[in-house]
C-alpha positions in Angstrom: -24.5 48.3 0.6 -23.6 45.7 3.3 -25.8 43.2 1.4 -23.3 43.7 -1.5 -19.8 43.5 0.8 -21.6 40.4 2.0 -22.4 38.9 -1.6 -18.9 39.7 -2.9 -17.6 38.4 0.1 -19.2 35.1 -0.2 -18.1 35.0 -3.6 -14.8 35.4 -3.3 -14.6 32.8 -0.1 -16.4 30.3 -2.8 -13.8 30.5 -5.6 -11.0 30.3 -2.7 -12.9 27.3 -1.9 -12.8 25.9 -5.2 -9.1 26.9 -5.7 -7.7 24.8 -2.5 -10.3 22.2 -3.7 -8.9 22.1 -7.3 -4.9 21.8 -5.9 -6.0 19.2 -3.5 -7.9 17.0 -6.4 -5.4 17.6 -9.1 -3.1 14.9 -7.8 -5.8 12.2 -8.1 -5.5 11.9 -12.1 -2.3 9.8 -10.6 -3.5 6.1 -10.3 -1.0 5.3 -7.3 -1.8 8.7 -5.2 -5.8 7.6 -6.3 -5.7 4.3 -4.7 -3.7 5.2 -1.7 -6.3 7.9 -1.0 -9.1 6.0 -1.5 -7.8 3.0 0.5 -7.8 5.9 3.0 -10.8 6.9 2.2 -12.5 4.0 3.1 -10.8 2.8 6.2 -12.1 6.5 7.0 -16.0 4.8 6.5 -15.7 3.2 9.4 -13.6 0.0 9.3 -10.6 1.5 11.1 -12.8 2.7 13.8 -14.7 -0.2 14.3 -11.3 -1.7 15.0 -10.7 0.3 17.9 -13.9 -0.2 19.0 -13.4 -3.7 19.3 -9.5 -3.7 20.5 -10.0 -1.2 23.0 -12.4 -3.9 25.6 -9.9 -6.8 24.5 -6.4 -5.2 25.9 -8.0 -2.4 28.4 -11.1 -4.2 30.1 -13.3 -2.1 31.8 -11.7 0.9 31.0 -11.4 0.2 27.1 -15.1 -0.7 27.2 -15.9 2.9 28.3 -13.7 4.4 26.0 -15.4 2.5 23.0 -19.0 3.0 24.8 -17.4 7.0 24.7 -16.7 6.7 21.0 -19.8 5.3 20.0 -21.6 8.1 22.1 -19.9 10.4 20.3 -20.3 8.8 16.7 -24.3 8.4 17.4 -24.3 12.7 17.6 -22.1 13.4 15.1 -24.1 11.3 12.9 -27.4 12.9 13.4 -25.6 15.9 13.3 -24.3 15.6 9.9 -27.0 13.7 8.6 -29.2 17.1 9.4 -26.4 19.6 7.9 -26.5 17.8 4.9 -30.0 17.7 3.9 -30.5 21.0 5.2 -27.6 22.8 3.3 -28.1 20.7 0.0 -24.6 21.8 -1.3 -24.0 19.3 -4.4 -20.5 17.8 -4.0 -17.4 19.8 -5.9 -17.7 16.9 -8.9 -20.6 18.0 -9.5 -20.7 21.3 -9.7 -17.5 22.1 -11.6 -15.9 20.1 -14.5 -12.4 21.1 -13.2 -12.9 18.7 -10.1 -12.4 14.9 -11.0 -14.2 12.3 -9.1 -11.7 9.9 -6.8 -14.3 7.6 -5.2 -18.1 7.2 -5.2 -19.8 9.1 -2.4 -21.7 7.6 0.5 -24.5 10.2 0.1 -25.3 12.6 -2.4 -24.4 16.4 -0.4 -21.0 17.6 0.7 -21.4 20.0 3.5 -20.2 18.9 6.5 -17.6 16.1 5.9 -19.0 13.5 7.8 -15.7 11.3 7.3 -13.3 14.1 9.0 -16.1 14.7 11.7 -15.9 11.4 12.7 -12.3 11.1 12.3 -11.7 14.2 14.2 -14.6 13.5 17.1 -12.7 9.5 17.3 -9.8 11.3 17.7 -10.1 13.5 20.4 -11.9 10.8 22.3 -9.3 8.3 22.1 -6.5 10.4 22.7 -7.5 11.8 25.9 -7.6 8.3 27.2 -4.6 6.9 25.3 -2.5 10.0 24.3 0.3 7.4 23.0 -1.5 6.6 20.1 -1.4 10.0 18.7 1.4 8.5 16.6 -0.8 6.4 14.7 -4.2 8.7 15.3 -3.2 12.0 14.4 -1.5 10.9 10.6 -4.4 8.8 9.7 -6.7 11.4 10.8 -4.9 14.1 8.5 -5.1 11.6 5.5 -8.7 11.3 6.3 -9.6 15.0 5.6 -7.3 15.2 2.6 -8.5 12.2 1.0 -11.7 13.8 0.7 -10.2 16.7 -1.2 -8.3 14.8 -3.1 -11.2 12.2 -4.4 -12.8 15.4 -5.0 -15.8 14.8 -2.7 -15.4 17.8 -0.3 -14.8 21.1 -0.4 -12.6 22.8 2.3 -15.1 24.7 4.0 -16.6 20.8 4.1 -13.3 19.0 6.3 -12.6 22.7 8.0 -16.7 22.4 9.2 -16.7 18.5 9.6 -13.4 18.8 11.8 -14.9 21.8 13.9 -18.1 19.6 14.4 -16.5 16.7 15.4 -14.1 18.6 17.6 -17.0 20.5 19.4 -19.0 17.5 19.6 -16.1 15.4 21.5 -14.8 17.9 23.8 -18.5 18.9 24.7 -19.1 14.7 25.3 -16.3 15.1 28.6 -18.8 17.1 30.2 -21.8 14.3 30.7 -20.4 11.1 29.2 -17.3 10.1 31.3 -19.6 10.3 34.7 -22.6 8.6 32.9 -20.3 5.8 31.5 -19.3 5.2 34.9 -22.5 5.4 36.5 -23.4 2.4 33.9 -20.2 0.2 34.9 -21.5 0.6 39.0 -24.8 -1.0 38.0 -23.1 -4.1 36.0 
C-alpha cells in the first residue's frame, strides 16, 4: 500500500512539475520575452561569470584574486557534480518529453536534471556576495532571471532550478569551511 501512496505521489508531484513548467514556457511563443530570456540564458553559460572572474583581481588585488580562485573552486565541484546527476538520472528535457513545452534555446547537453545554469548561478552567488554583499543589487536579479530563463526556454523543469539552486547553495556554503583558509595558505607561499 505504501508503494501505491508513493507512486501516486510521484505522479502527482510530476504533473505539478509540468504545470509550473508549462506557465513558465508559455510566455516564450513572444519573440521579445524569447530573446531577452535567451540573452539571459546565455550570459548564464558562463560569460557573465567569467567577467567577475576577471574584474574581481583587477579592482580588489589580493583579495579579489581569492574570491575568483573561491569561485572557480566552487564552479570545478558543482560541475562534476552536475555532470554526474545528469547522466545518472537521464531525465530527457521538458521539450522533449511533452509537446505542450516549446523549445526557447538549444541545450548545452542532452538531460535536464539538475540545472547546471542555476547551480552555478546560485553557488557564484553565494560566494561573491559574502565577500561583496553590495553587489546583491546586481547579483541576486540576474541570478533569478537565470533560473527562470531555463523554464521559460523550456529546458528545465522546476524540480531541475529548485535541485540546481539547492546544489549550488550546498556546495558554496559547504566551500567556507576548507577553501577561505586554504586560499590563504596559497597567498603566504606567493
Amino acid at each position: 500500500m505504501n508503494a501505491i501512496k508513493q507512486t501516486v505521489s510521484l505522479q502527482r508531484l510530476s504533473e505539478y512539475d509540468l504545470q509550473v513548467c508549462f506557465l513558465f514556457n508559455y510566455p516564450v511563443r513572444r519573440p521579445l520575452v524569447k530573446r531577452f530570456f535567451q540573452v539571459i540564458s546565455r550570459l548564464g553559460d558562463g560569460m557573465f561569470w567569467y567577467l567577475l572572474l576577471v574584474l574581481f583581481p583587477l579592482f580588489d588585488d589580493m583579495p579579489g584574486l581569492g574570491v575568483t580562485l573561491h569561485m572557480l573552486a566552487v564552479g570545478l565541484v558543482s560541475t562534476l557534480l552536475y555532470k554526474g546527476l545528469k547522466q545518472y538520472s537521464a531525465r530527457e528535457r521538458p521539450y522533449v518529453t511533452h509537446t505542450i513545452i516549446e523549445l526557447g534555446a538549444d541545450p548545452l547537453d542532452r538531460f535536464s536534471f539538475p540545472s547546471g545554469h542555476t547551480l552555478h548561478a546560485v553557488g557564484f552567488t553565494a560566494v561573491v556576495l559574502f565577500y561583496y554583499p553590495v553587489l546583491a543589487w546586481l547579483l541576486l536579479p540576474f541570478t533569478l532571471l537565470v533560473m527562470a530563463s531555463r523554464m521559460v526556454l523550456g529546458l528545465h523543469y522546476p524540480s531541475d532550478v529548485l535541485m540546481g539552486m539547492v546544489i549550488g547553495l550546498t556546495v558554496a556554503v559547504s566551500s567556507f569551511e576548507f577553501l577561505p583558509d586554504a586560499i590563504e595558505q596559497l597567498f603566504t607561499l606567493l
